[in-house]
C-alpha positions as CSV (number, residue, x, y, z in Angstrom):
1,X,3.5,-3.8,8.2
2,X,5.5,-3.6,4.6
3,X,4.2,-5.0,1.7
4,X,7.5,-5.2,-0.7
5,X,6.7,-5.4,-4.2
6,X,8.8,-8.3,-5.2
7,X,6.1,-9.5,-7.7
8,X,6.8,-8.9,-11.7
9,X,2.9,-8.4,-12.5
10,X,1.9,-5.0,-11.9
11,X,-2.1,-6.3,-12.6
12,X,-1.2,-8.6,-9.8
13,X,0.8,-6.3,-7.4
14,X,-2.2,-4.2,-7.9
15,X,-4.5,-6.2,-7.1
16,X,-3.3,-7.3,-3.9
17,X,-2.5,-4.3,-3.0
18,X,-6.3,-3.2,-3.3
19,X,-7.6,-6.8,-1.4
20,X,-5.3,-6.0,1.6
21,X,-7.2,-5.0,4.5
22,X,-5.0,-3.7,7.0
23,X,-6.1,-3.6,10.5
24,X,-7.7,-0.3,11.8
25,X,-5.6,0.4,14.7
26,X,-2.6,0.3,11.9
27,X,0.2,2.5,13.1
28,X,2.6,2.3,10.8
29,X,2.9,0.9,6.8
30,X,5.8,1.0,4.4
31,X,4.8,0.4,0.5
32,X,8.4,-0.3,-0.8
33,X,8.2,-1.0,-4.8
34,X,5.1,-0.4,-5.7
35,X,4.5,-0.2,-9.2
36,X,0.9,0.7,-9.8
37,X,-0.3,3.9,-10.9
38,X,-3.1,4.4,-8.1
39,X,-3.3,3.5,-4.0
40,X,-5.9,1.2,-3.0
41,X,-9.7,2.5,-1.4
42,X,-8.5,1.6,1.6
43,X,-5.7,3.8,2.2
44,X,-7.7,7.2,1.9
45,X,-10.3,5.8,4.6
46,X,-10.9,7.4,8.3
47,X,-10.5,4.4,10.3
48,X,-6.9,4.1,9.8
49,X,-6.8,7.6,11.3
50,X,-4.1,6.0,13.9
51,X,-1.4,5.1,11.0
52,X,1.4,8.0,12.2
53,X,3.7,7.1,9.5
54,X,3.3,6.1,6.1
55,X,6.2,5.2,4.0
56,X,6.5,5.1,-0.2
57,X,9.7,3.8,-1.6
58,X,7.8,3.5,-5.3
59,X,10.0,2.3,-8.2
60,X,8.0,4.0,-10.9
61,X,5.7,6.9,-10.7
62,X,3.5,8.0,-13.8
């Protein structure tokens, strides 16, 4: 899965971002772009204890 941030809203890259519900057995997610200055909930919880690799390319960090 890669969500490229291709969207010049950072409220609105943000918010999708946070209403994306990967699916549990997720093994693998690339965040390319990302402009927000938190990750979502979702991405700290134990069932996506099977994602192996999790890749940021971020274009800003605060």
């Amino acid at each position: 899965m890669v969500l490229d941030g291709d969207i010049d809203d950072v409220q609105t890259e943000r918010y999708i971002l946070d209403k994306l519900q990967p699916h549990q057995n997720l093994e693998k997610l690339s965040i390319e772009g990302y402009r927000g200055e938190r990750f979502p909930d979702w991405l700290g919880l134990s069932r996506y204890s099977n994602t192996t690799k999790l890749n940021l390319n971020l274009d800003f960090i605060y």
